[in-house]
C-alpha positions, 0 to 999 in steps of 0.5 A: 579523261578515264570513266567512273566506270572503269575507275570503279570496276578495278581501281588496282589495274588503273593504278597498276596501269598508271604507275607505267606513267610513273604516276602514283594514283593511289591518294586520287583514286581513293578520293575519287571513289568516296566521292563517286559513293557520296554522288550515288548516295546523295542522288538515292536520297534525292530520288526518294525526296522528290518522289515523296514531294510528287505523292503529297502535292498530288494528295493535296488536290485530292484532300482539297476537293474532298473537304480535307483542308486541314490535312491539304494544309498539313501536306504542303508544309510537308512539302515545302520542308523536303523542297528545302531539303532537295535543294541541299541535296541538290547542291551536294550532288553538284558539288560533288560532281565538280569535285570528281570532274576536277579530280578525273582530268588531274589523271592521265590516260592508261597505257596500252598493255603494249607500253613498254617500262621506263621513265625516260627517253633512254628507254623507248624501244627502237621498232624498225629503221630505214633509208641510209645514213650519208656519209658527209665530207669533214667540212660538213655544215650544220642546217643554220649555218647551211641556211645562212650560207646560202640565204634560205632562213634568218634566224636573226631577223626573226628574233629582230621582228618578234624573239628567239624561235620565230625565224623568217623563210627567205627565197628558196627556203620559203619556196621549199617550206611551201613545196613541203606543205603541199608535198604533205597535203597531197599525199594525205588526200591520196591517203583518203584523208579529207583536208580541212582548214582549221582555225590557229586560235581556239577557246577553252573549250576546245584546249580541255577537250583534246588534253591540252588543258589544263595539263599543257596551259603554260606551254600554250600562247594566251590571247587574254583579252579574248581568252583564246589559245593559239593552237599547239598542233593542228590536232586541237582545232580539227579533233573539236570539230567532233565535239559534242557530236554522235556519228553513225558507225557507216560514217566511221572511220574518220580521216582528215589531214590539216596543215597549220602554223604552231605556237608552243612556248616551250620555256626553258629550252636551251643549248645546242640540241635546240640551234637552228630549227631543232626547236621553234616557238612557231613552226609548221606542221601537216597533221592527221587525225581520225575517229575510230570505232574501238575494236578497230583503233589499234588497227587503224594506228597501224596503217597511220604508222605506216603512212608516216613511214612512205612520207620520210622514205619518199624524202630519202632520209634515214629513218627509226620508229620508237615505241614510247615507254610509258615515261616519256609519253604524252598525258592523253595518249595510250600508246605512241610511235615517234618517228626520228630522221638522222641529221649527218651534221649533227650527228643526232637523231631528230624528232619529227613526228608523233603518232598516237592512239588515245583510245577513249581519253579524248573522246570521253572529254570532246563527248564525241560518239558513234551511234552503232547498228543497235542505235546505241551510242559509244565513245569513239576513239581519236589517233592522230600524228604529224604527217609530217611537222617541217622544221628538223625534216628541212634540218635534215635534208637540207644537212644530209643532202650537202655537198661541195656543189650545193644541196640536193632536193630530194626528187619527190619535192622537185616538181613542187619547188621547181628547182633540183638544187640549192646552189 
């Protein structure tokens, strides 16, 4: 969440900033800082209340010891009325504070300066593309029906054992499910990306310190008896392992890769542009995340643009990066790459991954820190992008490499799967 300090020193370009997210901050930001003047006041008056507290009960052993009972009991009075008083302005400043917090985490991040304008999907920029879109003979099949034909997914099995969005990987579907997630691993590690294995379920906690609370709560499955969240995105486990934690600045910057299963409800998703696997209640993903200094966060998101790039090269599939305009992008982010794959079946670009720097946002929240060379501590900041998430990747190679014989695996998967076509 954004600072107190950078709200107060120039609340015109935090709603200039924010109005690029087409969010109107003017009424919050008001309310904000006459609260934030309330807090800094209050705590003047505390301040000054217990000191006079401390000179009178010291006074009141001196008068003691001196004879001067009726002065010592004089002071204690004194005392016991600004004790009082302490703790109603000691109840103010608590309230207060918890009106602001409630207040800060309804804002979301501020875009970079780099963010382009626009309010929808329509106005993302299109970076730079790669690769080569096939062209497919007339007969060409869509990724369900290919899967069905050949035995590798069973979309109705799925809504048999549990509901829509929940397929079942049989044979050689599940075989290069698996080789994908290896595939993604093993390029992580020699990315210098330490794995980790994190948790599906967390608490609250962990869902409020990387965003997803309470901004995302309804698109999260519930465990209430428990109160805990299965997890979105492998980012929300592996970022909260930073939580509450001061790093020294030889350590940064940090870099972990995690493979996970992800549940995200997505209610009130319909139609054709969510057949198949395009959208999923429960998919795979491999995700990287890293803790950054500051000055070299932007830098860092590069290189992980960069990295997410080899991935879908490797794969041979058709490719564009989109910077986000400042309409489409998520809550926490600042800036943000989204990576598309052409499907030839469909004829359609397909999301599948998201590479974002929230500069301090998160941070601020998990109250993960770096102690620098001075030995003062900062607010890191966190990036992380999915590296890469499975389902419209499979969509894509399982349409893009089609042919009458059968489909082609693409030759950088071969040796994970242990077979070169699915026929």
């Amino acid at each position: 969440m954004l600072t107190l300090k950078v709200i107060n020193e120039n609340p015109e370009e935090v709603m200039r900033l924010l109005s690029k997210k087409n969010f109107d901050a003017q009424e919050v930001i008001a309310q904000i800082i006459g609260l934030d003047n309330l807090r800094r006041s209050t705590q003047t008056s505390l301040d000054t209340v217990l000191r006079e507290i401390n000179l009178l009960s010291r006074s009141v052993g001196v008068c003691m010891k001196e004879g001067r009972k009726d002065e010592a009991t004089v002071a204690r009075e004194r005392v016991g009325t600004l004790k009082e008083s302490s703790r109603l302005l000691d109840d103010t400043l608590k309230d207060t504070e918890e009106k602001i917090q409630r207040l800060l985490v309804t804002i979301p991040n501020l875009p970079h300066v780099s963010v382009p304008e626009g309010k929808g999907a329509e106005d993302n920029i299109v970076e730079r593309s790669g690769g080569v879109i096939p062209q497919l003979q007339d007969d060409a099949l869509p990724h369900w029906e290919l899967a069905k034909k050949y035995d590798l997914i069973d979309f109705e099995l799925g809504v048999k054992i549990t509901g829509a969005g929940f397929p079942v990987y049989k044979g050689k579907g599940a075989r290069l499910q698996r080789s994908l997630i290896n595939f993604f691993l093993d390029c992580a590690r020699d990315a210098g990306f330490l794995e980790i294995q994190p948790p599906y379920v967390v608490n609250s906690d962990s869902g409020f310190g990387t965003g997803q609370l309470p901004d995302k709560e309804g698109q999260m499955y519930h465990v209430g008896l428990d109160d805990l969240y299965l997890i979105p995105t492998a980012e929300v486990p592996v970022t909260n392992i930073y939580r509450d934690v001061i790093l020294e600045e030889r350590d940064l910057p940090v870099k972990n890769a995690a493979y996970s299963a992800c549940f995200r409800r997505e209610a009130g998703s319909y139609g054709k542009d969510v057949r198949g696997l395009n959208r999923l209640h429960q998919f795979d993903k491999v995700e990287i995340v890293c803790i950054e200094k500051p000055e070299n966060s932007y830098e860092r998101l590069d290189e992980m643009v960069r990295y997410v790039q080899t991935l879908v090269e490797k794969l041979e599939l058709p490719w564009r990066i989109l910077r986000l305009c400042g309409g489409d992008m998520s809550f926490t982010s600042a800036l943000t790459f989204d990576f598309e794959v052409f499907s030839a079946a469909q004829k359609r670009w397909l999301e599948v991954s998201s590479v974002s720097n929230f500069e301090s946002y998160q941070a601020n929240r998990l109250k993960c820190r770096y102690r620098d060379t001075e030995r003062k501590t900062q607010l890191c900041h966190t990036l992380n992008g999915s590296a890469l998430a499975l389902p419209r990747i499979m969509a894509a190679m399982l349409e893009n490499n089609q042919s009458p014989g059968g489909i082609r695996i693409p030759e950088a998967l071969t040796a994970y799967c242990g077979f070169d076509l699915i026929s």
